[in-house]
N, C-alpha and C positions, 0 to 999 in steps of 0.2 A: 206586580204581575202585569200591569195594563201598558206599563212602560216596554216589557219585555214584547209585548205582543207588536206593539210600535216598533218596535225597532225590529222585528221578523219582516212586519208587513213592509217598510219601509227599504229594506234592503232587497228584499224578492222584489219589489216595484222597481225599484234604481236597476235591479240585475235584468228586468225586467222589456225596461225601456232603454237602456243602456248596452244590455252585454256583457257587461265591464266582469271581469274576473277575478279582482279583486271584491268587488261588492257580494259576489256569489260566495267565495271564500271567506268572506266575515260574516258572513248571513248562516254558514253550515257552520262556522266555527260557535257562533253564536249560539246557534240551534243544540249542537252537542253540550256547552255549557249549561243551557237554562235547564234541558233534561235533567244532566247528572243536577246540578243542583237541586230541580225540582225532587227527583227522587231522592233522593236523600234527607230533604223535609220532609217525604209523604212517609218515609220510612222510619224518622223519629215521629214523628205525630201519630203512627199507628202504635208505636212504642209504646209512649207516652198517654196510649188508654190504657194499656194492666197497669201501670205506675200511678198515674195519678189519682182522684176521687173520681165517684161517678159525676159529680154534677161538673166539673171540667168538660166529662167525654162528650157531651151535646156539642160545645163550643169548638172542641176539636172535630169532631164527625163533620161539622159544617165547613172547618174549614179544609175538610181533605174532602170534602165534594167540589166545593168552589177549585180545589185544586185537579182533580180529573177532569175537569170541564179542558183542562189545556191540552188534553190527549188526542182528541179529533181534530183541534189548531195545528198540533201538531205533525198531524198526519196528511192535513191539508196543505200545510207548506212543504210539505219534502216531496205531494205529489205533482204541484206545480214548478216545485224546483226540478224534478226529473222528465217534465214534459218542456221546461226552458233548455237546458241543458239535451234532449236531443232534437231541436230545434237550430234551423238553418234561417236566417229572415234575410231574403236578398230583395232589393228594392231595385230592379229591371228601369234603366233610362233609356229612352231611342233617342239615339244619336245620329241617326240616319241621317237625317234631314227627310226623309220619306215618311209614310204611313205603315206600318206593320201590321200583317194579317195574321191569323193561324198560327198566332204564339203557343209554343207548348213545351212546359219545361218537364223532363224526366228525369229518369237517374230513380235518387230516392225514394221520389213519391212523382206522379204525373200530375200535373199542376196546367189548365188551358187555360194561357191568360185571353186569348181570342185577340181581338184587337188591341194596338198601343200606338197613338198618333202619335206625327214629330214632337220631338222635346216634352215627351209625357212620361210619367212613369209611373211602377204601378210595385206594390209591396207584395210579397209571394212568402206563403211561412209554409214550409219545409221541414215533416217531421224525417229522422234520420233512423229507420229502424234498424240499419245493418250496414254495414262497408260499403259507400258507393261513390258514384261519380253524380255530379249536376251536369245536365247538357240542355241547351235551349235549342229550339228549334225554329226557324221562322218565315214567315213568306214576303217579300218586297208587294207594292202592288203590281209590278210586270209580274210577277208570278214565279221569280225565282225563290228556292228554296235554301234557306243558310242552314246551319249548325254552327254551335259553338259551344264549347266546354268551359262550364262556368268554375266548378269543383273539379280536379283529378279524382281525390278520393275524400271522402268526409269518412268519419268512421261514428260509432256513439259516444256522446259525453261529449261530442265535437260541436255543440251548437254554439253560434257567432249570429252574428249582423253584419253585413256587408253590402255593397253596393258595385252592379254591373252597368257600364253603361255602352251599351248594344253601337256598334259601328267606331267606338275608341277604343275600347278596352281589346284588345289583343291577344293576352293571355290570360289564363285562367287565375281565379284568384288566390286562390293557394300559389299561386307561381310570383306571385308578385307582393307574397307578403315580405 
């Protein structure tokens, strides 16, 4: 069991820090498996009290507690997996050669990153509640104001990790996948 929980924890982390889509998909595949299995022992092991003696049922009753201990793990990994997955993490580089005032990304969720000096950048998580676009907004120090479209549309179930990098990048990133 302790192996099993490793390898949850370990894939939700990789999926985590990565992105990666496959890691997320072996992690849920994972996840369905250890259930059905789990149930399925917790379902002979309740069995297996009318069946067997009484002095058995102590040893089983312990061990079908130790095994509902896995049901709030459980529920704990599928809520983190469904707040990664509608997550956007874009990591914002100026590329100006300038200073950046009155950063403020919308769309999604409004996100003020405020300032971002030359060649700095700065990580923005982005939850995704419904169909939208990412746009940034931002000010030079003369005072001019940009816009740019980081997303056309994200939708849910659509979270990624990506990287904008302000004054190169040209089109939106969905556009240049």
């Amino acid at each position: 069991m302790k192996d099993n929980r490793c390898f949850e924890v370990k894939s939700l982390l990789l999926f985590y820090f990565t992105i990666d889509f496959n890691a997320s998909i072996a992690g849920v595949i994972f996840l369905i498996l250890a259930g059905i299995t789990n149930l399925v022992i917790f379902t002979l092991l309740l069995f297996s009290l009318f069946v067997n003696e009484k002095t058995q049922n102590i040893k089983t009753l312990k061990t079908m507690g130790l095994m509902s201990l896995n049901i709030p793990i459980v529920f704990v990994y599928i809520y983190f997996s469904l707040v990664i997955f509608n997550t956007v993490r874009i990591t914002i580089e100026n590329k100006t050669g300038e200073d950046l005032t009155e950063i403020m990304i919308s769309g999604c969720e409004n996100k003020l990153i405020g300032e971002l000096s030359s060649n700095s950048r700065k990580t923005v998580w982005i939850n995704i509640s419904k169909g939208c676009p990412i746009i940034i907004e931002y000010n030079l120090r003369g005072g001019e104001t940009y816009e740019e479209v980081l997303f056309y549309y994200l939708s849910r179930w659509s979270g990624q990790k990506a990287k904008y990098r302000i004054g190169i990048d040209n089109l939106p990133i969905d556009d240049t996948i």
